[in-house]
VOVEX-192907 format. One record per residue (C-alpha): residue number from 0; y, z, x; residue in three letters. Coordinates in nm, 2 decimals. Layout:
BEGIN
   i      v      w      u  aa
 NUM      Y      Z      X ALA
...
! end
This chain:
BEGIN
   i      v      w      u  aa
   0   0.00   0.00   0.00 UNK
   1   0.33  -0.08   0.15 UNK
   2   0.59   0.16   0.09 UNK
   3   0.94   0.02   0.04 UNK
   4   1.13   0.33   0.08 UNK
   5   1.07   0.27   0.46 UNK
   6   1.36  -0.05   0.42 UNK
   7   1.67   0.12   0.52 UNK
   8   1.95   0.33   0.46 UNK
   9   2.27   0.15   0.45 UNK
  10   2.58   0.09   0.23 UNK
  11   2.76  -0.22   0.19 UNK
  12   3.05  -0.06   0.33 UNK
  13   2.86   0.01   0.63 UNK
  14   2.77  -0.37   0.65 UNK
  15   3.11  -0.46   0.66 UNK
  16   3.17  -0.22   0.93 UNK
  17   2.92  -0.31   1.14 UNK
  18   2.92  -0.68   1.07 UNK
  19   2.53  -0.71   1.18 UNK
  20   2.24  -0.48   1.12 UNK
  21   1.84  -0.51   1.11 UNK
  22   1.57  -0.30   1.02 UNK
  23   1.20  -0.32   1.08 UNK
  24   0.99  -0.38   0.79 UNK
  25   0.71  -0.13   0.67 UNK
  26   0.39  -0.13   0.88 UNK
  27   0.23  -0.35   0.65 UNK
  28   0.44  -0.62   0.67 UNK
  29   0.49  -0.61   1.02 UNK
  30   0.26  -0.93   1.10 UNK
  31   0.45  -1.15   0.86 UNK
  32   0.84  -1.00   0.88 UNK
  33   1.00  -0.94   1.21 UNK
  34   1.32  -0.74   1.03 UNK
  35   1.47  -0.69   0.76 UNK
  36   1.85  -0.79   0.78 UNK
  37   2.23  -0.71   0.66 UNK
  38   2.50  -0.90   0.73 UNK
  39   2.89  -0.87   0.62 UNK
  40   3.24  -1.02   0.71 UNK
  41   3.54  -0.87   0.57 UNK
  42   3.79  -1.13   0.68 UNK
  43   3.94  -0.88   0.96 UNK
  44   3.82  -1.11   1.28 UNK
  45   3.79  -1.48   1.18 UNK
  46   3.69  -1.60   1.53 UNK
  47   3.37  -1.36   1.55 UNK
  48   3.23  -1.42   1.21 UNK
  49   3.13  -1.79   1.16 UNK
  50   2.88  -1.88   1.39 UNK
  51   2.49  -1.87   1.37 UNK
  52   2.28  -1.90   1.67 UNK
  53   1.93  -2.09   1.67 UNK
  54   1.64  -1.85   1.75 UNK
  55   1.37  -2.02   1.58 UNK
  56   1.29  -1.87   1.26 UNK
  57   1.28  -1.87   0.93 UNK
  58   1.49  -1.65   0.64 UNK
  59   1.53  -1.57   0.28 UNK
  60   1.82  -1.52   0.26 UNK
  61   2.09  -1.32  -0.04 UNK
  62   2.44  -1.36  -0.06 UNK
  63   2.54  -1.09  -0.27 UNK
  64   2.63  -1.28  -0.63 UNK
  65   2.47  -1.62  -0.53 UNK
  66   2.08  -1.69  -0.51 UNK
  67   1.84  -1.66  -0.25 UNK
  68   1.85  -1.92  -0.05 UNK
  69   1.54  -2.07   0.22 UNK
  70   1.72  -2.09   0.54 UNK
  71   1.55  -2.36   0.79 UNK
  72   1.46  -2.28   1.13 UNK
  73   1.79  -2.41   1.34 UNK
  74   1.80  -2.67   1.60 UNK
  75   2.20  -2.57   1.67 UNK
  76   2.42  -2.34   1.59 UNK
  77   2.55  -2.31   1.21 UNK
  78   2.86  -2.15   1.02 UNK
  79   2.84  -1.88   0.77 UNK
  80   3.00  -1.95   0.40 UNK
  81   3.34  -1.91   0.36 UNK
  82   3.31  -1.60   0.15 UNK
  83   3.53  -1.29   0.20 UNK
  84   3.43  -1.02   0.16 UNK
  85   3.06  -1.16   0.27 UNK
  86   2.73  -0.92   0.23 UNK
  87   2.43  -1.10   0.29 UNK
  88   2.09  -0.93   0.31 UNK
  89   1.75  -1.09   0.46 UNK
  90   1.41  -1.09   0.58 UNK
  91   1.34  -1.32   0.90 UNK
  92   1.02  -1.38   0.94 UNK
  93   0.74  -1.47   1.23 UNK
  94   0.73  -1.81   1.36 UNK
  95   0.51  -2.02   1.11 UNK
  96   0.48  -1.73   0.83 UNK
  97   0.73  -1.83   0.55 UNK
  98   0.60  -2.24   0.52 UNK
  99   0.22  -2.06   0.47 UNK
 100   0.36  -1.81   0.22 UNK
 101   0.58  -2.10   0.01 UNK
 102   0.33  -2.39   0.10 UNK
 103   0.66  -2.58   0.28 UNK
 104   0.65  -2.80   0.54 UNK
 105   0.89  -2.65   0.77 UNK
 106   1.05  -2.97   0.88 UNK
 107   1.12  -3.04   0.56 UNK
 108   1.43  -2.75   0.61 UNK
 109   1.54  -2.83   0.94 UNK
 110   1.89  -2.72   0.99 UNK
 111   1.92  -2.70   0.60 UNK
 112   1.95  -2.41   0.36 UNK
 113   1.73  -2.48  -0.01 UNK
 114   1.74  -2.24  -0.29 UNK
 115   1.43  -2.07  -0.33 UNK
 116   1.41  -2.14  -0.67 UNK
 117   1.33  -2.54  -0.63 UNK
 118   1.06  -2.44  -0.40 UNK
 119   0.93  -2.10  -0.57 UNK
 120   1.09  -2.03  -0.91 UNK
 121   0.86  -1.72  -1.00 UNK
 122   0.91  -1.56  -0.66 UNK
 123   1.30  -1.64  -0.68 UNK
 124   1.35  -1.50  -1.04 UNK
 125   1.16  -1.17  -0.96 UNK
 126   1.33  -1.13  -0.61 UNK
 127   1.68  -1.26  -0.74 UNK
 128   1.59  -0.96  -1.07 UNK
 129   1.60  -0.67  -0.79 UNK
 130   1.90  -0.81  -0.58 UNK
 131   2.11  -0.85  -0.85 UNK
 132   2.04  -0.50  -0.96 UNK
 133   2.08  -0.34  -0.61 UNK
 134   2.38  -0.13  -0.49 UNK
 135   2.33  -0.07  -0.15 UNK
 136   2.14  -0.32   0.10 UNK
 137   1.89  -0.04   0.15 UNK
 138   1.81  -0.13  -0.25 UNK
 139   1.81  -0.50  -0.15 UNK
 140   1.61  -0.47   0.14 UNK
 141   1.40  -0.26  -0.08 UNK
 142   1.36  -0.60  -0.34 UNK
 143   1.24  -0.80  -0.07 UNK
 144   1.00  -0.50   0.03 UNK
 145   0.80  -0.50  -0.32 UNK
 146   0.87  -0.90  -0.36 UNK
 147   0.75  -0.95  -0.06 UNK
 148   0.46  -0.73  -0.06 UNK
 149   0.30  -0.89  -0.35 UNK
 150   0.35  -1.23  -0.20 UNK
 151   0.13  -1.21   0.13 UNK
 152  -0.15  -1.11  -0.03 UNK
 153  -0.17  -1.45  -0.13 UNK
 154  -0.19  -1.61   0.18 UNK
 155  -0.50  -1.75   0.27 UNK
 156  -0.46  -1.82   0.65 UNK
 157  -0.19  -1.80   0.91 UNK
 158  -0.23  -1.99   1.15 UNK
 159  -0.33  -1.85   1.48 UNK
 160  -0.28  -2.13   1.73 UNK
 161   0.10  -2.16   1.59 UNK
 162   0.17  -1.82   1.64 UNK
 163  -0.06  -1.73   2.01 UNK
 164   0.16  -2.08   2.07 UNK
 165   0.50  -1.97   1.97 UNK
 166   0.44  -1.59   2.19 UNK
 167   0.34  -1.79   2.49 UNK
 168   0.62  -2.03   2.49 UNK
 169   0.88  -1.71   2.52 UNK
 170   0.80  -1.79   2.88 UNK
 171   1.02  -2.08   2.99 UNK
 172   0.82  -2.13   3.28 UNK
 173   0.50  -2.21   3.04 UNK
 174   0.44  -2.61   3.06 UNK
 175   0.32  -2.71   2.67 UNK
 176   0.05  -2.91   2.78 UNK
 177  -0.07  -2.55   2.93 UNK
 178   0.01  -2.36   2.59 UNK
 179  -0.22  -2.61   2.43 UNK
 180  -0.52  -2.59   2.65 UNK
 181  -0.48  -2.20   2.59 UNK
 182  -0.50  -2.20   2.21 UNK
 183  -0.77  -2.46   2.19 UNK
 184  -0.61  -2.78   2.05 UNK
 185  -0.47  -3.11   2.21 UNK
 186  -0.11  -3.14   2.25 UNK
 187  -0.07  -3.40   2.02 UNK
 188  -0.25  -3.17   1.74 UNK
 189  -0.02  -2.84   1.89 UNK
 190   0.29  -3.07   1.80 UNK
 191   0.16  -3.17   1.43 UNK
 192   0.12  -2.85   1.33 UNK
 193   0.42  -2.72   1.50 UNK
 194   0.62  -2.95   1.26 UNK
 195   0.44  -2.81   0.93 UNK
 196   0.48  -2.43   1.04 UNK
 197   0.76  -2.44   1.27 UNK
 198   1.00  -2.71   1.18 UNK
 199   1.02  -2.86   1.53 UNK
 200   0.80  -2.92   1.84 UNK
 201   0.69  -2.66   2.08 UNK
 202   0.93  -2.80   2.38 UNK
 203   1.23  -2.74   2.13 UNK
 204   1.10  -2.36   2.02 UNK
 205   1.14  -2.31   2.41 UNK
 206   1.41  -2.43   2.46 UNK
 207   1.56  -2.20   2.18 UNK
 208   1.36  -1.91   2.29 UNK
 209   1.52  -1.91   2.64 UNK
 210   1.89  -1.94   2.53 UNK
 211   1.82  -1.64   2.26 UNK
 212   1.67  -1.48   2.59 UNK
 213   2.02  -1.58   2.73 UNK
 214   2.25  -1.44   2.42 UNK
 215   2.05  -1.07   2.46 UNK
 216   2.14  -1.07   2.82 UNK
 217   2.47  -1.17   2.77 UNK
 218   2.50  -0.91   2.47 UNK
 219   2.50  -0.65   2.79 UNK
 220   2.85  -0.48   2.82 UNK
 221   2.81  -0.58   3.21 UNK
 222   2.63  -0.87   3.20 UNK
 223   2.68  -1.15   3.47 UNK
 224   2.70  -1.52   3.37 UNK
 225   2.51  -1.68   3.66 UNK
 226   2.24  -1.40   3.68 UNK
 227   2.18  -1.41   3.27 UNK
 228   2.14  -1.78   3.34 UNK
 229   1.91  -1.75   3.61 UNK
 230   1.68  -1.47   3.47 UNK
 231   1.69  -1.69   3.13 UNK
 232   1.53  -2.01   3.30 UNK
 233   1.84  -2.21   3.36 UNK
 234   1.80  -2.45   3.63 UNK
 235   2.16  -2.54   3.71 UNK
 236   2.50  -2.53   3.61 UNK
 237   2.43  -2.84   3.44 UNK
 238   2.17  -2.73   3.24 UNK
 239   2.32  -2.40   3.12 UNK
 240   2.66  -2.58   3.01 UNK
 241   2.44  -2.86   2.83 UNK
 242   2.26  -2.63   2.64 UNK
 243   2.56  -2.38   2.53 UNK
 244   2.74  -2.67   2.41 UNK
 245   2.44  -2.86   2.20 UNK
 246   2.31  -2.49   2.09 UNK
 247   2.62  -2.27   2.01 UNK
 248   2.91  -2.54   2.02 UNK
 249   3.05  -2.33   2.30 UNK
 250   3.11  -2.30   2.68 UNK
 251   2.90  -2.06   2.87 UNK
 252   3.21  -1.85   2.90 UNK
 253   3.32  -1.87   2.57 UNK
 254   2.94  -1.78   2.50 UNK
 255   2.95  -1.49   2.66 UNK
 256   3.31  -1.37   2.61 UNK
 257   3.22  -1.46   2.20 UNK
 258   2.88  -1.22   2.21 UNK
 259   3.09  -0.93   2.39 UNK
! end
């Protein structure tokens, strides 16, 4: 049984405050949800509030007083609505999880944001009936608890090789043709099903994965630029400017001076 009065304690005042926080989801959705989320933007600091970074997963996602939206796995950097004052509350799950549990392709929803309801109307209504209805995003984190908790049962199979696939390629010294020998399947087959469960190829999840490896370094009060970069898997100059400007629209310094 999963208990969700384990989802969190926080107002939406306290959202607003602290512009970004997670939570980790009860033990027994801890193989399908990496965290529960809250979000909020009061209109107080324009420059740090628009901008989403890639890192390769998939959300439900609630704006409070709009419906739950699907949000794709990201291939570059997105903005937020234009809604002030913004709450949003979500649940991010594990690479491959959320196309087994709605039966989506996930490159379907590349880069793109689709209401839940035109992919899951039963799911949506129930979920959108306790978000509506919550107060505080420990309520609405609490929806997606129950919602959620009923919906995993019924699916049938993860799939393994995605996911083993997916941990490995963290590692931005891991070569895919490696990766695929190591969970059992050609490369060609490791792509192919990267595409259903993932939304984009294995070389692209790694290449995300080691800039998101780059933003938490850079997160660091005294984090240096060129060491970040080099720890990350950078191989130049070059490369680290190339891939801040396709991945977050930004210089690496205005990266690091806009994650500070």
């Amino acid at each position: 049984m999963i208990d969700a009065s384990d989802a969190g304690v926080l107002n939406f005042s306290d959202v607003l405050a602290a512009r970004y926080r997670e939570v980790a989801p009860p033990e027994g959705l801890r193989e399908f949800v990496e965290c529960l989320w809250a979000a909020g933007a009061d209109g107080s600091d324009p420059a740090n509030e628009g901008r989403i970074l890639p890192d390769g997963r998939m959300d439900l996602v609630w704006i409070r007083g709009q419906r739950v939206l699907i949000a794709g796995p990201q291939s570059r950097f997105t903005l937020r609505p234009r809604v002030r004052p913004l709450v949003a509350v979500g649940a991010r799950f594990h690479p491959g999880v959320l196309p087994a549990l709605l039966r989506l392709p996930a490159a379907e929803v590349v880069d793109g944001h689709v209401p839940l309801d035109a992919v899951d109307a039963r799911l949506a209504r129930r979920l959108e009936a306790g978000l509506d209805a919550a107060r505080t995003p420990a309520q609405a984190m609490r929806a997606f608890v129950r919602e959620l908790a009923r919906r995993v049962e019924r699916i049938v199979e993860l799939d393994a090789a995605v996911a083993e696939a997916a941990w490995l390629l963290a590692d931005p010294a891991t070569r895919v043709a490696d990766v695929a020998a190591r969970v059992y399947v050609s490369e060609r087959q490791l792509r192919r099903r990267f595409d259903e469960r993932v939304g984009y190829g294995p070389k692209t999840l790694q290449r995300v994965l080691r800039f998101q490896r780059l933003k938490t370094m850079l997160e660091g009060q005294d984090a240096d630029l060129a060491r970040a970069a080099l720890a990350a898997g950078y191989a130049d100059q070059a490369h680290l400017s190339r891939e801040c400007r396709d991945l977050a629209g930004l210089t690496p310094a205005e990266l690091a001076a806009w994650l500070r």
